[in-house]
C-alpha positions as MATLAB code, in Angstrom:
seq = 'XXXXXXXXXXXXXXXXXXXXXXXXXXXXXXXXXXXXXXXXXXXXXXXXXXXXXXXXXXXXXXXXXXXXXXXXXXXXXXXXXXXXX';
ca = [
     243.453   -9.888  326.120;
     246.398  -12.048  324.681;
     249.051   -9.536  325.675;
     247.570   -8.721  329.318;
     247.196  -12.576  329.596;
     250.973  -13.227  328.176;
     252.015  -10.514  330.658;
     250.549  -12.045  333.295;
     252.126  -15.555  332.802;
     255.464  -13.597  332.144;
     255.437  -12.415  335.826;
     254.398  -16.143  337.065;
     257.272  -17.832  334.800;
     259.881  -15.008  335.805;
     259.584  -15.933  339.505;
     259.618  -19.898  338.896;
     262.626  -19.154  336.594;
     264.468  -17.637  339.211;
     263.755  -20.807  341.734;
     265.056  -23.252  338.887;
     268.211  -21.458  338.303;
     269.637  -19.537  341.249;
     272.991  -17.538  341.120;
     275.108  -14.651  341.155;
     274.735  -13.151  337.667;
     271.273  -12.989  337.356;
     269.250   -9.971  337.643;
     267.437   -9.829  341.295;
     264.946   -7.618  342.062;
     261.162   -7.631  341.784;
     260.975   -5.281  338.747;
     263.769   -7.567  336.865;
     262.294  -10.730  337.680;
     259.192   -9.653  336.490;
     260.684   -7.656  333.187;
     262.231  -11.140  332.892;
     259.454  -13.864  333.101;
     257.710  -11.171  330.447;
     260.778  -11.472  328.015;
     260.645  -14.845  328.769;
     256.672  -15.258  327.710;
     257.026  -13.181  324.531;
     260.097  -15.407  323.681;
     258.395  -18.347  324.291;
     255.115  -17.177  322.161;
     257.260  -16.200  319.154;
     259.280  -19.346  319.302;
     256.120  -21.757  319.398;
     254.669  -19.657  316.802;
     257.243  -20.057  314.152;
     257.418  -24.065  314.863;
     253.886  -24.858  314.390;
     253.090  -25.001  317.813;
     250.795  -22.792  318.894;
     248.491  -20.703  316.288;
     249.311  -17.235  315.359;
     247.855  -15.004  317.821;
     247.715  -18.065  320.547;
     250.765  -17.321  323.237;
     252.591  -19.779  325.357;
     251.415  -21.559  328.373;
     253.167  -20.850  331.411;
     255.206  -24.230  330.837;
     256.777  -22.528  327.492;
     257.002  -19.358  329.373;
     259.086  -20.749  332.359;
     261.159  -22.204  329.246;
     261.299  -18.800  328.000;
     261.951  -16.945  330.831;
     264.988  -19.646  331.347;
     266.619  -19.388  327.957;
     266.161  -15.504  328.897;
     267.802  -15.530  332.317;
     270.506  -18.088  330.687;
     271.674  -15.618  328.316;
     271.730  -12.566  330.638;
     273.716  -14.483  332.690;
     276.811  -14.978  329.977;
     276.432  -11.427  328.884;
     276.998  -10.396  332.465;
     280.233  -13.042  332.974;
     281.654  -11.482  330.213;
     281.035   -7.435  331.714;
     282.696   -8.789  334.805;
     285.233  -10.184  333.651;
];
């Protein structure tokens, strides 16, 4: 149930991602956004894991997940400045 529930949160944190930081670079797209917020979750999960924050096995709230899904979306955006340019 952990991954189907850190899947699920993924999708929710992908779109709220997308409203915090708008702009040309970043993917658009349902599929993306979603494929995002996921990345973003997993990210998230790992991270809090390996500081102490959540137990292993325990994933991230949507909170960390929106973080995730931002330091995600952050990165694909300088990867893509630097295809472009």
């Amino acid at each position: 149930m952990g991954i189907i529930w850190t899947i699920i949160i993924g999708f929710v944190a992908g779109i709220i991602a997308k409203f915090i930081m708008p702009g040309s670079n970043e993917p658009s797209g349902f599929i993306m956004t979603t494929i995002l917020g996921i990345v973003g979750a997993f990210v998230a999960s790992y991270l809090g894991q390996a500081l102490g924050w959540y137990a292993p096995g325990e994933g991230a709230g949507l909170i960390g997940a929106v973080v995730g899904a931002i330091i995600v979306l952050f990165i694909w955006g300088l990867i893509a400045s630097r295809r472009r340019a």
